[in-house]
N, C-alpha and C positions, 0 to 999 in steps of 0.2 A: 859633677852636678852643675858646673859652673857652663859647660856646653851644652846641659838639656835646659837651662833657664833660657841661654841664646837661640834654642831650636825654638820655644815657644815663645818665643819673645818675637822671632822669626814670622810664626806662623800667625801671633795676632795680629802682625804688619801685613799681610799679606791675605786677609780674611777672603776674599770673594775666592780668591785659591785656594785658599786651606780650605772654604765650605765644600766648592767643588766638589775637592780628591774626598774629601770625607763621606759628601753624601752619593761619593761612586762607590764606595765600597759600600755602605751602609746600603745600597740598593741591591747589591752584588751578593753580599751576605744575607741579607733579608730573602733573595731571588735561593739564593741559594738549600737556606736550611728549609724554606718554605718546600720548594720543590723535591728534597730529600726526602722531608719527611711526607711526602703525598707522594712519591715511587716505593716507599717500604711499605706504606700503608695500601696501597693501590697494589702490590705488587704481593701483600698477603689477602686481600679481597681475590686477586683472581689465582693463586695457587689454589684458595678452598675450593676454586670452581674446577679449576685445570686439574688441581688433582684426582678428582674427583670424575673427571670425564672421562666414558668410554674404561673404567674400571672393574667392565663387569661382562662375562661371555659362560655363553655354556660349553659343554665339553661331553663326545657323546663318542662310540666306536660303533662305524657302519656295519651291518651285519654281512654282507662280502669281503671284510676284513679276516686275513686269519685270526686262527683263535688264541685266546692268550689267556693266563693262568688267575685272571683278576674275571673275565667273561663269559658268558654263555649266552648260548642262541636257544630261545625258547618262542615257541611261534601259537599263532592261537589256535582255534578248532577250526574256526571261520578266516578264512582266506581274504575277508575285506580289513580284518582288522589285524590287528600290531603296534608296537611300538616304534613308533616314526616320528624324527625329527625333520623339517623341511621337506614331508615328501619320503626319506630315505629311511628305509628299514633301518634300525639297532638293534645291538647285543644289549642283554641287562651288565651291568657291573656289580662288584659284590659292592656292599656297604661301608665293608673292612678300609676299602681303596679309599673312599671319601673321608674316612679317619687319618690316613695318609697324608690327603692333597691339604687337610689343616693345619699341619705341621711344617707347611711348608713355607718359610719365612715372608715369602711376597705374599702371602694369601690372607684376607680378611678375615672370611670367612668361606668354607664351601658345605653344601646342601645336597641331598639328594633328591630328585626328582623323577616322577613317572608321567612321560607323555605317552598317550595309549590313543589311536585308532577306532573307534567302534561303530559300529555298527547300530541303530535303535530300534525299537519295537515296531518301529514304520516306515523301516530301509533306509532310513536316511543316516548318513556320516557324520558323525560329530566326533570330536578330539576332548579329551579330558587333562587336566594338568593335576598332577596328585604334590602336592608342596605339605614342608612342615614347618608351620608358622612359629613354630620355637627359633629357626634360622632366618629372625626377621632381617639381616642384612643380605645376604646373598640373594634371599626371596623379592626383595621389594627393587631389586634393580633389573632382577632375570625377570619374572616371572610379573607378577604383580603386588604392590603395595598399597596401605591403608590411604593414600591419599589420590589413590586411584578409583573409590567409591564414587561413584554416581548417585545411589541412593542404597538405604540398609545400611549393611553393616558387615567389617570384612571378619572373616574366620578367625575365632578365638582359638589358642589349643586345646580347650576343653568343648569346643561345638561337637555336636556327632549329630550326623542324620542331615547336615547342612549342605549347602553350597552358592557360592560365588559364579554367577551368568556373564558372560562380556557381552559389554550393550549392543553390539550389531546381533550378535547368536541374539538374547533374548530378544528384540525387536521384531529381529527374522520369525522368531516360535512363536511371536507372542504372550510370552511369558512377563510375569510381575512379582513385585515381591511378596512372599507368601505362596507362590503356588508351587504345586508338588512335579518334582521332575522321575520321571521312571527313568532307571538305567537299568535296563535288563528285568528283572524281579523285585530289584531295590529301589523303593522312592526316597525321594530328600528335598529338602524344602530350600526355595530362594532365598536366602538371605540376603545377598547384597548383589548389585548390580557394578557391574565395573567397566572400569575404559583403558586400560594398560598400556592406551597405546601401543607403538614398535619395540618390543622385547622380543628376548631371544625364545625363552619360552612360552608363549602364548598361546592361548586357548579357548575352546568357548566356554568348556565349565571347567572351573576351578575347585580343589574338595582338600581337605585330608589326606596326607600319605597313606594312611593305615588303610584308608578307607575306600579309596582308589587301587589298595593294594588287593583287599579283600573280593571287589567287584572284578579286576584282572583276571582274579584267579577263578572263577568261577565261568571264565570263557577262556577258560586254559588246557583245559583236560587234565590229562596226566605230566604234565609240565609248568605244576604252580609254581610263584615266584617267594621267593625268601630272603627279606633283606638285601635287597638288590633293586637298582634302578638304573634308565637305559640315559640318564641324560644329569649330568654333574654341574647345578649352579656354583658359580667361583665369582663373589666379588676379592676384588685386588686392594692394595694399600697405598697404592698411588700409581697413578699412569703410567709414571717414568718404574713403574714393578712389573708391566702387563707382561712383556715381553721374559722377564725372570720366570715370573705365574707358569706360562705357558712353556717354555724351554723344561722348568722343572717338572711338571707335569706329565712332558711326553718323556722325560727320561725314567719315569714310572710305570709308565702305560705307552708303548711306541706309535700304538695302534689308532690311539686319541684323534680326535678331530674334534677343531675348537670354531664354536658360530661365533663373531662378534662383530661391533659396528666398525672396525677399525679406528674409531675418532679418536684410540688413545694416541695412534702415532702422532699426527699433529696436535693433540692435547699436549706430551710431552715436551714434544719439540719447542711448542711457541713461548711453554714456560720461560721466563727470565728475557723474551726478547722485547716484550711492549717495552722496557725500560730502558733499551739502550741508547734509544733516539733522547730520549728525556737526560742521563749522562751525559751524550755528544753534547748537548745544550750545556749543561752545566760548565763543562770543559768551555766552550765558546765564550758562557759568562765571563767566568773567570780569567781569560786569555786577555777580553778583550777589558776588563777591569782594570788587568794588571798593566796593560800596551797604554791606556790614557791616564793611568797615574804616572808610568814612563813617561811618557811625553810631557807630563804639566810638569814631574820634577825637574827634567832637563832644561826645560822653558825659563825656569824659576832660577836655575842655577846659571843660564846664558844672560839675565835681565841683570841676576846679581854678581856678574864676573867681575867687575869696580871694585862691588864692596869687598870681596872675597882676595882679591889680589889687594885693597888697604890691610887686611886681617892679616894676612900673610907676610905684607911687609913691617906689620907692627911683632909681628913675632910669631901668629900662627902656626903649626904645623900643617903638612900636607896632612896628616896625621887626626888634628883637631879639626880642620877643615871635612874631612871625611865622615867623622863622627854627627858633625853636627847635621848635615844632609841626610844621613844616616836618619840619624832621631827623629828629624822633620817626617822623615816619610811615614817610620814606625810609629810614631805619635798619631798621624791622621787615619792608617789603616788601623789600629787598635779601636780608638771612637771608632770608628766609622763600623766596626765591626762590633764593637760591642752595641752600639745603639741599632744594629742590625738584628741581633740576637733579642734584642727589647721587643723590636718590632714584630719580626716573625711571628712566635709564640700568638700575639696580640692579635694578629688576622687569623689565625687557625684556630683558636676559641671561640672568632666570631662568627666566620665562616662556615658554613655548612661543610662535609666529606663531599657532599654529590655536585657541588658548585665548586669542584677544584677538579674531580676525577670523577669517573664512569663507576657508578656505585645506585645500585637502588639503595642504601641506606644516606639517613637524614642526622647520623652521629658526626661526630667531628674528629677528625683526623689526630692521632696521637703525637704528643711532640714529643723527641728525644733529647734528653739531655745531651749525650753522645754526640747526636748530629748538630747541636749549637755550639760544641766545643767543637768539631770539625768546623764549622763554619770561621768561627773565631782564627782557630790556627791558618787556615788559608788565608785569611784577610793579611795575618801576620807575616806569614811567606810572602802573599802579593808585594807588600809594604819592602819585605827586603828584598827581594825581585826587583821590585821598584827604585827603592834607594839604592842600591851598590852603582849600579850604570853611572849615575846623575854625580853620586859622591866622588866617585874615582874621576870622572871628569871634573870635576870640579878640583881637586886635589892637584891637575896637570896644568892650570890656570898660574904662569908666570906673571910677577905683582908688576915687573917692570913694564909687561906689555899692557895691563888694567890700567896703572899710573899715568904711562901716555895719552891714555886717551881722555884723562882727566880735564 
C-alpha cells in the first residue's frame, strides 16, 4: 500500500503528465467503445439489408429438356400459346415437388406458379401470372407484392372473378380500375393496378392460381393441367443460403433451371467486410495510445532517474522501484478508461444512429455493456504495455551513477 500512495503521490506531482496519459486513454477508450458499438449496430442494419438481397429466383425445366419423373410436356390447341418463361417453352411440374423444395433447410418459403402465353379475342399476346396469395413471401419477391400497388387493391385469397393489370399492360389497353377484362369466354374485373418492377416472374395480368389454372385448361384440349405448375417461386433464408437453395434443388430435379438476379453473390460476399476498415482503425487507435503513453512513461522515468537512484540508495528495491512505475501507469490508464466509458454511452444517447453511420433510421445506436468492459480491459493492457518497458528501465538505473550527477 505503501508504494500505490508513492505512485499517486507521484502522479499529483507531475499533473500536466498524468492529465496527458489520462486524457489519451480516456479519448482512446471513448473512440473506442463509441465506434464498436456503431460497427455492431451498423453492421446489423446492413445484414437485415444484405441478407435479404437477391434471396429470391425462380426455377422452371425447359421443355427440350428430357423428361423426368416430377414433369410433363403439355402444349396448347393454339400454337401461339404456352407456358413460357423468358421466351422459353416449359414443362408443368407436379405440385408434390414444390412440397419437397419446402423442406429444404435453405428455403423460406417456395410457391407454385403458372406463367401462360395467350393469345386474346383480338390477336393480341398477352402473358398471365396465376400466384397464390397464401405464399405471401415467396410471392411478393418473384412475382409481385402489396406494396407494389399503384392504385385498388392487391388480390385477397378469397377474391374470385378478379385481377391485378401491370401499369405499362394497362396503359398500353387502356384499362382502369373497374373495368371488365375478357380472357377467352371469361371476364374479370380490375382490381388493382401494379408496377412490380424487375422480377423474375412478371406479367401483365396477374390472377389466382386456381383461377389461371381453370382458364389454361380450357385452351388445352385433351391435355388439361392438375396440380401442376411450369415455374417454382423460391424465396431463400439468407444470401449466404442461395447457393445451398439451388445446389439442393437440382439434386431433386437435375433438369431445373434457376432465373435470378445474381446480386446474392456479392450480397454475400460484402457481408462482414464494410467493418474491417473501421477494426484496422481501432487497432491504429489503440497502437498509437499505447506508443505515446510509452513514451510519456519513459520520459517521466529519464527526468526522474536522480530521484529513483536516491530511493534505491536509501534502500529501495529494483523490485519496489518497478512496482511503483508500474502503478503509475495502471492508475492513469484505469481513470482514463473509466472516465472513457462515462463518456461514451453519453454521446450515443445523444447522438442520433444516422449522424455516426449510414442508416435511414433517426433511433440511436445501442450501447453494450460487453463493449465498455472491453474497452476498459484494453485501456488496462495498454497501461501494462505501457508500464513494464518504463519500469524495467527504471529498475536498471544505478544510485551511484544518479548520485554523481547530484
Amino acid at each position: 500500500m505503501a508504494l500505490l500512495r508513492f505512485a499517486l503521490r507521484e502522479l499529483k506531482r507531475r499533473r500536466l503528465r498524468t492529465i496527458t496519459n489520462i486524457l489519451g486513454y480516456t479519448l482512446a477508450v471513448a473512440i473506442m467503445v463509441m465506434l464498436v458499438n456503431a460497427i455492431v449496430y451498423s453492421k446489423q442494419m446492413a445484414d437485415n439489408i444484405l441478407t435479404s438481397t437477391g434471396t429470391h429466383f425462380i426455377a422452371s425445366v425447359p421443355a427440350n429438356l428430357p423428361s423426368c419423373p416430377q414433369c410433363s410436356l403439355k402444349l396448347s390447341d393454339n400454337k401461339d400459346e404456352g407456358f413460357v418463361v423468358y421466351g422459353v417453352p416449359t414443362k408443368l411440374i407436379s405440385v408434390k415437388f414444390i412440397n419437397e423444395v419446402n423442406k429444404i433447410n435453405a428455403v423460406k418459403d417456395a410457391s407454385k406458379c403458372l406463367l401462360y402465353r395467350f393469345r386474346n379475342n383480338k390477336g393480341e399476346i398477352s402473358s398471365i401470372a396465376g400466384f397464390d396469395p397464401l405464399n405471401d413471401v415467396a410471392v411478393s419477391t418473384t412475382t409481385c407484392a402489396k406494396t407494389d400497388i399503384i392504385s385498388g387493391s392487391f388480390l385477397m385469397p378469397n377474391d374470385k372473378g378478379k385481377v391485378m393489370l401491370e401499369e405499362a399492360y394497362a396503359k398500353l389497353k387502356g384499362f382502369n380500375l373497374g373495368d371488365k377484362l375478357n380472357i377467352g369466354k371469361d371476364q374479370f374485373v380490375v382490381a388493382g393496378i401494379v408496377n412490380p418492377g424487375i422480377r423474375p416472374a412478371k406479367a401483365d395480368i396477374y390472377m389466382h392460381f386456381d383461377e389461371a389454372e381453370q382458364i389454361i385448361n380450357k385452351r388445352m384440349g385433351n391435355s388439361p393441367i392438375n396440380n401442376e405448375a411450369n415455374v417454382i417461386l423460391v424465396e431463400t433464408k439468407s444470401s449466404k443460403l442461395q447457393e445451398e437453395a439451388i445446389s439442393s434443388m437440382k439434386k431433386l430435379l437435375p433438369n431445373l433451371v434457376f432465373s435470378s438476379y445474381a446480386c446474392y453473390r456479392p450480397a454475400a460476399s460484402v457481408m462482414g467486410i464494410n467493418e474491417k476498415s473501421s477494426y484496422l482503425l481501432l487497432v491504429i487507435i489503440g497502437v498509437s495510445t499505447i506508443a505515446l503513453a510509452l513514451r510519456s512513461q519513459l520520459s517521466s522515468v529519464i527526468e526522474r532517474r536522480r530521484d529513483i537512484g536516491i530511493l534505491k540508495a536509501i534502500g529501495w528495491t529494483d523490485g519496489d522501484v518497478v512496482k511503483q512505475v508500474f502503478y503509475e501507469s495502471i492508475i492513469q490508464a484505469l481513470i482514463g478508461g473509466l472516465i472513457g466509458c462515462i463518456i461514451a454511452p453519453l454521446i450515443l444517447m445523444i447522438i442520433p444512429a444516422n449522424s455516426i453511420v449510414s442508416t435511414a433510421t433517426s433511433s440511436y445506436i445501442t450501447i453494450s455493456p460487453i463493449v465498455m468492459l472491453v474497452g476498459l480491459s484494453l485501456a488496462i493492457i495498454g497501461g501494462v504495455v505501457a508500464g513494464v518497458f518504463p519500469a524495467l528501465s527504471a529498475s536498471r538505473h544505478r544510485p551511484a551513477d544518479a548520485l554523481r550527477s547530484i
